[in-house]
TIRO-2110 file (N, C-alpha, C; in Angstrom, 1 decimal):
// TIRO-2110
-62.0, 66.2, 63.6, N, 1, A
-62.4, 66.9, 62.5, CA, 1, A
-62.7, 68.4, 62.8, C, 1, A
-62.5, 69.5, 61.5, N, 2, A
-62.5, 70.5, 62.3, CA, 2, A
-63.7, 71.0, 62.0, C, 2, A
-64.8, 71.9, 62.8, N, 3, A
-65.7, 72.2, 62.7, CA, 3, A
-66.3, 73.2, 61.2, C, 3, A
-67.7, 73.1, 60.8, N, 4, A
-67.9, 73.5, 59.5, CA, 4, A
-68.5, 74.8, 60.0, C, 4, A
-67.6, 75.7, 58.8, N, 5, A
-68.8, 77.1, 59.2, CA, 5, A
-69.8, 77.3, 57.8, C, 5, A
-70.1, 76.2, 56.8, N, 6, A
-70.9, 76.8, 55.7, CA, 6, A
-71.0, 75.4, 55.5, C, 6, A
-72.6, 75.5, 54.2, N, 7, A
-73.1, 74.1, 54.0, CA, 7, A
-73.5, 74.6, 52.5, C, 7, A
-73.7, 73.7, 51.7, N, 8, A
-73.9, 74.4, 50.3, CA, 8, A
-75.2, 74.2, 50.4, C, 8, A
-76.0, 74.9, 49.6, N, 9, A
-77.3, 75.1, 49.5, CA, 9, A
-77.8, 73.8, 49.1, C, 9, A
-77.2, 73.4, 48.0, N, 10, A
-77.2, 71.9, 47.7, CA, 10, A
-77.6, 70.7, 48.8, C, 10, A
-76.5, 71.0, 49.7, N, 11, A
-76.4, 69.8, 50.8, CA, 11, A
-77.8, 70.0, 51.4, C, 11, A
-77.8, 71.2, 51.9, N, 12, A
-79.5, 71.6, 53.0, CA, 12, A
-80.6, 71.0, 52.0, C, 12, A
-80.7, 71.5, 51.1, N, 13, A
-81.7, 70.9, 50.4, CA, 13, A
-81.6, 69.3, 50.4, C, 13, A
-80.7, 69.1, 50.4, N, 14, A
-81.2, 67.3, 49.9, CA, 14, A
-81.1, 66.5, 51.5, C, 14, A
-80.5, 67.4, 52.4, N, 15, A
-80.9, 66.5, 53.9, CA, 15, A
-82.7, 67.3, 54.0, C, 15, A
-82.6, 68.4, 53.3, N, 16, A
-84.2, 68.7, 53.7, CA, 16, A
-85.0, 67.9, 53.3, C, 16, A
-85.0, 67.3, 52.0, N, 17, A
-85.8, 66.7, 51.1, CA, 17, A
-85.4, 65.0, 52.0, C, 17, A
-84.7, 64.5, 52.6, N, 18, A
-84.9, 63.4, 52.9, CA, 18, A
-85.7, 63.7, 53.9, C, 18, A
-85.6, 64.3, 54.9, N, 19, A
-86.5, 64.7, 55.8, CA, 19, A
-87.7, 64.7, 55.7, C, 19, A
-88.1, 65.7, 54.9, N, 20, A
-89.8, 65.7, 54.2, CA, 20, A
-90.1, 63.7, 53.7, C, 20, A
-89.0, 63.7, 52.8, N, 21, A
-89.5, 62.1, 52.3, CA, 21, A
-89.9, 61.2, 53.7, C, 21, A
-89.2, 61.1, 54.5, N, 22, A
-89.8, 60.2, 55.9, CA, 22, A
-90.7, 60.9, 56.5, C, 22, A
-91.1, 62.1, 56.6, N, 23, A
-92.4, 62.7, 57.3, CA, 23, A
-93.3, 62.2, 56.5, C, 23, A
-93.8, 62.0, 54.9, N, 24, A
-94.5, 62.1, 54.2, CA, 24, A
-94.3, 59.7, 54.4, C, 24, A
-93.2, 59.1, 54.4, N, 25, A
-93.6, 58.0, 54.3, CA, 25, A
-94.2, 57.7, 55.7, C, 25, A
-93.9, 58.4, 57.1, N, 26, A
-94.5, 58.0, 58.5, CA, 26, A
-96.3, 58.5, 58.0, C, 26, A
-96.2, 59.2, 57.6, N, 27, A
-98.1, 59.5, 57.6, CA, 27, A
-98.7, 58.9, 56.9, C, 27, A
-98.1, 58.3, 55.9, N, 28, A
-98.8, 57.0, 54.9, CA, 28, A
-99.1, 56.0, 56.0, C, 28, A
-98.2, 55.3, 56.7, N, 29, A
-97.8, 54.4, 57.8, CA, 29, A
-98.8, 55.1, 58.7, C, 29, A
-98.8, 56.1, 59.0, N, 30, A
-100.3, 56.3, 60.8, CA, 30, A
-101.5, 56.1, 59.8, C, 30, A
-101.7, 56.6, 58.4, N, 31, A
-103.2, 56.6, 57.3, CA, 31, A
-103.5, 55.5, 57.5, C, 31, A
-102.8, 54.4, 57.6, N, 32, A
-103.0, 53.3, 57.0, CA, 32, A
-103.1, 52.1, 58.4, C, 32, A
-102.8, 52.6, 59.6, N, 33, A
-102.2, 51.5, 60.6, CA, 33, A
-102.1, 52.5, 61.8, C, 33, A
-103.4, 53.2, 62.4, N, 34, A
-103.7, 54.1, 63.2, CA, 34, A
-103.3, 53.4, 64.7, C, 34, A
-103.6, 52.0, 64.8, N, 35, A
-103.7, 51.2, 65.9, CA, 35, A
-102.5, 51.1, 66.3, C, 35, A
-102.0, 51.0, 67.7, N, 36, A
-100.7, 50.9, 68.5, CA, 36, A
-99.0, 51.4, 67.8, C, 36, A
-100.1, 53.1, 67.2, N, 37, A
-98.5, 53.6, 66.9, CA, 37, A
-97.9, 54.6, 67.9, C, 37, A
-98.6, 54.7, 68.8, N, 38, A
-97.5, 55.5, 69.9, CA, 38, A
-95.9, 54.9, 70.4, C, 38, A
-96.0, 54.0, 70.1, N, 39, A
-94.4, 53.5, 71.0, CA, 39, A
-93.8, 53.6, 69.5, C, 39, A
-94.6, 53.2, 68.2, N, 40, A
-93.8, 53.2, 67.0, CA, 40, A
-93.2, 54.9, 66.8, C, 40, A
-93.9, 55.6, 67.2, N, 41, A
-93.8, 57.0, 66.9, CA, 41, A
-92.8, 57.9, 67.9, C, 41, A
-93.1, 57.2, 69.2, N, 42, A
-91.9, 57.8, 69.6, CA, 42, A
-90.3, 57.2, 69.2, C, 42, A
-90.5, 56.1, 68.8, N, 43, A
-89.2, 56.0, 68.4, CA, 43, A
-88.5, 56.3, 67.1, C, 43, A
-89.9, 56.6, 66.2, N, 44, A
-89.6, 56.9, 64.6, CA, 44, A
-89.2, 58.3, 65.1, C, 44, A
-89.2, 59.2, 65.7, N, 45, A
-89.1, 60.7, 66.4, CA, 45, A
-88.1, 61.2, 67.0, C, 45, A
-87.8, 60.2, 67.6, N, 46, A
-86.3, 60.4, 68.3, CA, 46, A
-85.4, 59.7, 67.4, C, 46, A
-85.4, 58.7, 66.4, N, 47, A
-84.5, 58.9, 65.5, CA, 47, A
-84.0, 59.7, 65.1, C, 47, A
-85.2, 60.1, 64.1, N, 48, A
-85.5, 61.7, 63.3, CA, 48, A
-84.5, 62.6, 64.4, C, 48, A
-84.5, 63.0, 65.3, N, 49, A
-84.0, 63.7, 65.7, CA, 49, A
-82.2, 63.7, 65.6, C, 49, A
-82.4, 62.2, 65.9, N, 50, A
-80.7, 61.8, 66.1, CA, 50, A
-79.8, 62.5, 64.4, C, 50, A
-80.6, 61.8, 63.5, N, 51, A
-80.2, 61.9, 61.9, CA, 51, A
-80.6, 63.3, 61.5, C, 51, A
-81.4, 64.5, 62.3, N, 52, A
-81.2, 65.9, 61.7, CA, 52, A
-79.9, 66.3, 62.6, C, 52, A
-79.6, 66.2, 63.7, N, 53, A
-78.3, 66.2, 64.7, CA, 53, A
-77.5, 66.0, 63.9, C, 53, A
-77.0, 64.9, 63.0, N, 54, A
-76.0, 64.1, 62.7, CA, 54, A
-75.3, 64.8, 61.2, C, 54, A
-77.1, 64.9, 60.4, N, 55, A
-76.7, 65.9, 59.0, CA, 55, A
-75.9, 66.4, 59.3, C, 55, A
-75.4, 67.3, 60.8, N, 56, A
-75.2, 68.9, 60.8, CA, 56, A
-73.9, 68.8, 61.9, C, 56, A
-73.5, 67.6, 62.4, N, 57, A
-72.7, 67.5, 63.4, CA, 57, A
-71.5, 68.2, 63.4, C, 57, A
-71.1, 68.3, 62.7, N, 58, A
-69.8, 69.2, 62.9, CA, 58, A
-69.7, 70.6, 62.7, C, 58, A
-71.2, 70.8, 63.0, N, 59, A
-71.3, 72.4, 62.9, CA, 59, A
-70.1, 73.3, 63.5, C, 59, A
-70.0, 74.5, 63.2, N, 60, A
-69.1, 75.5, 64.4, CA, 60, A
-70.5, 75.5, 65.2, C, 60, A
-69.9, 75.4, 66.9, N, 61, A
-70.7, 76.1, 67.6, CA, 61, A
-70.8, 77.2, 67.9, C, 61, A
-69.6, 77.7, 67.7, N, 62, A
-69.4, 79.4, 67.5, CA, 62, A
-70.5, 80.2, 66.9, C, 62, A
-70.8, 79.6, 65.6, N, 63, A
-71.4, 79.8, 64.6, CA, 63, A
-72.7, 79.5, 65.2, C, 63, A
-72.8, 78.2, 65.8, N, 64, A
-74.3, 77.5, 66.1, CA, 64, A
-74.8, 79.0, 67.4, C, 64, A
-74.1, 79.3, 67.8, N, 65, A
-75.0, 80.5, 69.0, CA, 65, A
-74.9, 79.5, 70.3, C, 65, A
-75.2, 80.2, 71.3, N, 66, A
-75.4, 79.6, 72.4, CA, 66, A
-76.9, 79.9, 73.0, C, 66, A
-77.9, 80.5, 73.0, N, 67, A
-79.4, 81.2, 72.9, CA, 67, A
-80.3, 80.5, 72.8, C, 67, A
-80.2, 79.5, 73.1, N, 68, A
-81.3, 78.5, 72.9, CA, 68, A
-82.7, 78.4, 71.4, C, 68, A
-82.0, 78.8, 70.7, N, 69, A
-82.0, 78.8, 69.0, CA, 69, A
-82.0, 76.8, 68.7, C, 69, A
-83.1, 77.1, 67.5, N, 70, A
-83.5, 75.4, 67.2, CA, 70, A
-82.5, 74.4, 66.9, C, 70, A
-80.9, 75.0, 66.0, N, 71, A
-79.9, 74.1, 66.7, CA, 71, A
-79.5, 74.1, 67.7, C, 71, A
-79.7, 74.4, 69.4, N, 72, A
-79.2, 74.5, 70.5, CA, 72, A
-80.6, 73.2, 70.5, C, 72, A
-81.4, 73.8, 70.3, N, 73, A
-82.6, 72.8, 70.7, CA, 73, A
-82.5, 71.1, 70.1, C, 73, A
-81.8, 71.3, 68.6, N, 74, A
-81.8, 69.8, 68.4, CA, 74, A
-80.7, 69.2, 69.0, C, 74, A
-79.8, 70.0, 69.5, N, 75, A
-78.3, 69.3, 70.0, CA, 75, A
-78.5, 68.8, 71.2, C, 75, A
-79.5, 70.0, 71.9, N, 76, A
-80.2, 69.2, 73.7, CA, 76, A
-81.2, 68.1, 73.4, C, 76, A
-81.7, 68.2, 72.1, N, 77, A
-82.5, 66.5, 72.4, CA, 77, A
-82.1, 65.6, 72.1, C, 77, A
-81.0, 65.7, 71.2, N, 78, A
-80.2, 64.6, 70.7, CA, 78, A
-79.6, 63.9, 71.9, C, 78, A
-79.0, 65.0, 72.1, N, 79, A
-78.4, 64.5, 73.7, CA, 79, A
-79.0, 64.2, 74.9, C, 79, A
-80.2, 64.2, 74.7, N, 80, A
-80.8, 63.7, 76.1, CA, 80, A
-81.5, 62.1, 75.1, C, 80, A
-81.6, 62.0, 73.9, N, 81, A
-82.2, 60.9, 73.9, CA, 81, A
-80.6, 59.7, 73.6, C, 81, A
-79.1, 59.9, 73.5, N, 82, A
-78.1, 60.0, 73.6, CA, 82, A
-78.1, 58.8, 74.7, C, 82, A
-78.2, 59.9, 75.8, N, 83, A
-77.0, 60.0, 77.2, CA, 83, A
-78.3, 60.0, 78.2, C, 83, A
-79.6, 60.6, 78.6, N, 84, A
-80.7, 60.3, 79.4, CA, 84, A
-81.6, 60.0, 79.4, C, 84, A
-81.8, 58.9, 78.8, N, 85, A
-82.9, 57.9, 78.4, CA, 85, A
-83.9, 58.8, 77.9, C, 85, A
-83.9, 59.4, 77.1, N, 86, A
-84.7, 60.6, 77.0, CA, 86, A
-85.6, 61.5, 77.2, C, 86, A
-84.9, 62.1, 78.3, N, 87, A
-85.3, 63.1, 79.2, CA, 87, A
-84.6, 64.0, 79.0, C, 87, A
-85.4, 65.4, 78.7, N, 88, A
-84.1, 66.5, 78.4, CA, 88, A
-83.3, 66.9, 79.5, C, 88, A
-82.2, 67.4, 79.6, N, 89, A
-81.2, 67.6, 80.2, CA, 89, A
-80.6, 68.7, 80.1, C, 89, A
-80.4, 69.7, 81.3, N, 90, A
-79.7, 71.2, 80.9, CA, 90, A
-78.6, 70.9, 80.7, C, 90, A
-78.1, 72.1, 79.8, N, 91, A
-76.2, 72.5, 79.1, CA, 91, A
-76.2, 73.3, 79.4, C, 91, A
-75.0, 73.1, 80.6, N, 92, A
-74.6, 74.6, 80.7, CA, 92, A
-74.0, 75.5, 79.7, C, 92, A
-73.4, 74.9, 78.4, N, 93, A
-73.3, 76.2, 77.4, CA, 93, A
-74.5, 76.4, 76.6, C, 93, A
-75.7, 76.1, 76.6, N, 94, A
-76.8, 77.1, 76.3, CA, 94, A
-77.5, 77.4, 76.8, C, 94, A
-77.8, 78.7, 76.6, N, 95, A
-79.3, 79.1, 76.9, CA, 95, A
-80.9, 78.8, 76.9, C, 95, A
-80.6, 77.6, 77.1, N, 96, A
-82.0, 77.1, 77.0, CA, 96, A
-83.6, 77.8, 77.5, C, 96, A
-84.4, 78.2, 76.8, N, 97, A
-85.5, 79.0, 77.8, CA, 97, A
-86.8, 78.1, 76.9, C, 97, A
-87.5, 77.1, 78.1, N, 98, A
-88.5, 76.4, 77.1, CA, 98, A
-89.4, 77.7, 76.6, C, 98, A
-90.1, 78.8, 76.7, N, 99, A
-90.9, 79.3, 76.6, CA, 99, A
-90.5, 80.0, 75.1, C, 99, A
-89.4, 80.2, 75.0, N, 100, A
-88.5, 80.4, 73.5, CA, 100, A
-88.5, 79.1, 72.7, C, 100, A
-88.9, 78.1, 73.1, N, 101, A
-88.2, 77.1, 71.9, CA, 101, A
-89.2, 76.4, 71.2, C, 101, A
-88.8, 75.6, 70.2, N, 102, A
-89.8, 75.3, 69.3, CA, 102, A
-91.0, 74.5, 70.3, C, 102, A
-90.6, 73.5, 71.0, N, 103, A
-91.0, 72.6, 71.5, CA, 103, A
-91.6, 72.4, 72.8, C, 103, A
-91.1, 73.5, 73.6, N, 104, A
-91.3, 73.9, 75.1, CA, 104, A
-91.2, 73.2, 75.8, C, 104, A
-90.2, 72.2, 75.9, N, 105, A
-90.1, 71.0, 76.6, CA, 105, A
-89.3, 71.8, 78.3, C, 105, A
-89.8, 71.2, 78.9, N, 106, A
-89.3, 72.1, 80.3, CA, 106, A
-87.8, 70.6, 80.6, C, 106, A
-86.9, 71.3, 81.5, N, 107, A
-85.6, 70.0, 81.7, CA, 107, A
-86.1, 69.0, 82.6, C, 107, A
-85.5, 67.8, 82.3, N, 108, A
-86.5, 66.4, 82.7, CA, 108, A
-87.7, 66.2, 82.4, C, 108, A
-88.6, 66.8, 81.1, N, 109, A
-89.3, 66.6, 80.0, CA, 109, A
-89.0, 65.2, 79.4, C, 109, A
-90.1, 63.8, 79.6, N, 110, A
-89.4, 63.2, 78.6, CA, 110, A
-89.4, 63.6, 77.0, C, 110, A
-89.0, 62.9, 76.0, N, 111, A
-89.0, 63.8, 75.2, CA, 111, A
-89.9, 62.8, 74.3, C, 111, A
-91.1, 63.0, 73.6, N, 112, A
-91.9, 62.5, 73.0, CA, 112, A
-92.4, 63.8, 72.0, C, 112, A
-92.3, 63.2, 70.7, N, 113, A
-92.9, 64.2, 69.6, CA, 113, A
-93.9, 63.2, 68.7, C, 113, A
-94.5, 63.8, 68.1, N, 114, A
-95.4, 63.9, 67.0, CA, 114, A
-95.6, 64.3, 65.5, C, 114, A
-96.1, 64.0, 64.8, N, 115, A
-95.7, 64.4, 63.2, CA, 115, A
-95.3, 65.8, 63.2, C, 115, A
-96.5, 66.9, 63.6, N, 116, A
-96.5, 68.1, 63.9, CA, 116, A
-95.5, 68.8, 64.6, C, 116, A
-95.4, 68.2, 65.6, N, 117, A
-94.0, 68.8, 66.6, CA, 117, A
-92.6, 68.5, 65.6, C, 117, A
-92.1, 66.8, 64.9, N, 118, A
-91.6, 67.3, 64.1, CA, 118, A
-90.7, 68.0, 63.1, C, 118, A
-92.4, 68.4, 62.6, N, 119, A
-92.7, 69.2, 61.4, CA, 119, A
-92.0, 70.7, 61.3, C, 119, A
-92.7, 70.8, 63.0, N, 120, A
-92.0, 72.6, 63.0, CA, 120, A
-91.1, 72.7, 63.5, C, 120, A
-90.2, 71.7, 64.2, N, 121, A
-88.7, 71.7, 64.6, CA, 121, A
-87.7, 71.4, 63.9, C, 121, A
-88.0, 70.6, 63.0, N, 122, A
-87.2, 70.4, 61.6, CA, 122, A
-87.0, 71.5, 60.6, C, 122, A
-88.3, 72.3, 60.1, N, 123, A
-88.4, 73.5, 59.6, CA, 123, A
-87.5, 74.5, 59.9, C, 123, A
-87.6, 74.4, 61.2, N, 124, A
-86.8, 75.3, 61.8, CA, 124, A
-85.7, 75.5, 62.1, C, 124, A
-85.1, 74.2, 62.1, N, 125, A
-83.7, 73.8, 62.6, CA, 125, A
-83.3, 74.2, 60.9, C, 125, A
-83.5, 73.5, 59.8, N, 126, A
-83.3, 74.2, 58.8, CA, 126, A
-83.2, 75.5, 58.3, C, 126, A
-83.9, 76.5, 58.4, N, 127, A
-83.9, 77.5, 57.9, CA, 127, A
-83.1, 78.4, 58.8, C, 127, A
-82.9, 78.0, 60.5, N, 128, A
-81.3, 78.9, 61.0, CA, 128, A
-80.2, 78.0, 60.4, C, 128, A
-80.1, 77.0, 60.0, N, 129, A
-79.0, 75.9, 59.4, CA, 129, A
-78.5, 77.3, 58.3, C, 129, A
-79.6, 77.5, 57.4, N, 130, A
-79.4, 78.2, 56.4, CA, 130, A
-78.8, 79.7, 56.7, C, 130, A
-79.4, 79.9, 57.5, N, 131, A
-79.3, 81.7, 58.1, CA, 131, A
-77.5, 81.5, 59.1, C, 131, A
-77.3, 80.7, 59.9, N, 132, A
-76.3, 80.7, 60.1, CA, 132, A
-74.9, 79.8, 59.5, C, 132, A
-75.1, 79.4, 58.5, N, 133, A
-74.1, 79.0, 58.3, CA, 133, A
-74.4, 79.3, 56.5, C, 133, A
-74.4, 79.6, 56.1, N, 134, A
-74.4, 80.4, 54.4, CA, 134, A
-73.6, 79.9, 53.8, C, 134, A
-74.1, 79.7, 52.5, N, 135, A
-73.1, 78.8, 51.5, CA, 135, A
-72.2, 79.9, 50.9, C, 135, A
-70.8, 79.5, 50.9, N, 136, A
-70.1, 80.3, 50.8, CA, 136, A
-69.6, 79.9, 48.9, C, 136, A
-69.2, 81.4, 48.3, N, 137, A
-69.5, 81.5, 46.9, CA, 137, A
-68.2, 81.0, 46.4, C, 137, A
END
């Protein structure tokens, strides 16, 4: 397939809005059932990750940057929960710098998130989704 360089405003929105919908149905789920959700959470987490990866899979990486920017960041955790049991893993084509990234996960981090962590990696992966790849008129 050949790679995408634009996404319609349309589409971002409605992968955005599914997003939000499962952040908002996992917190009903912790409100309600506080007791032994850590193993549920890491896995509800690392889905999430897999399925914002996937929205966007055929991105250009041309386009994506190489800078360790929040899509460099979801494509390295995808791929480490992927291919290294999930532990992050350096690429040599990006720039990865934890102290830059949403998450600060250092390499061989395993990778464990939380509603919050998330929250602002999602956000963010969206809004350069938006900024780099612009719906074209």
């Amino acid at each position: 397939m050949l790679s995408v360089s634009s996404y319609s405003k349309d589409y971002v929105d409605a992968c955005r809005a599914r997003v939000a919908a499962q952040l908002a149905s996992y917190r009903k789920v912790l409100a309600s059932k506080p007791l032994e959700i850590d193993a549920f959470e890491r896995q509800f987490f690392n889905h999430m990750i897999l399925a914002l990866d996937h929205y966007f899979l055929h991105r250009s990486r041309n386009m994506e940057g190489k800078h360790g920017n929040p899509l460099n960041e979801v494509r390295m955790l995808s791929n480490a929960i992927m291919e290294d049991e999930s532990r992050l893993s350096a690429d040599k084509t990006i720039r990865y710098k934890p102290e830059t990234s949403i998450l600060k996960f250092e390499v061989s981090d395993e990778i464990r998130l939380n509603t919050d962590d998330f929250g602002r990696l999602s956000a963010a992966f969206f809004d350069e989704i938006e900024k780099r790849y612009p719906q074209r008129s």
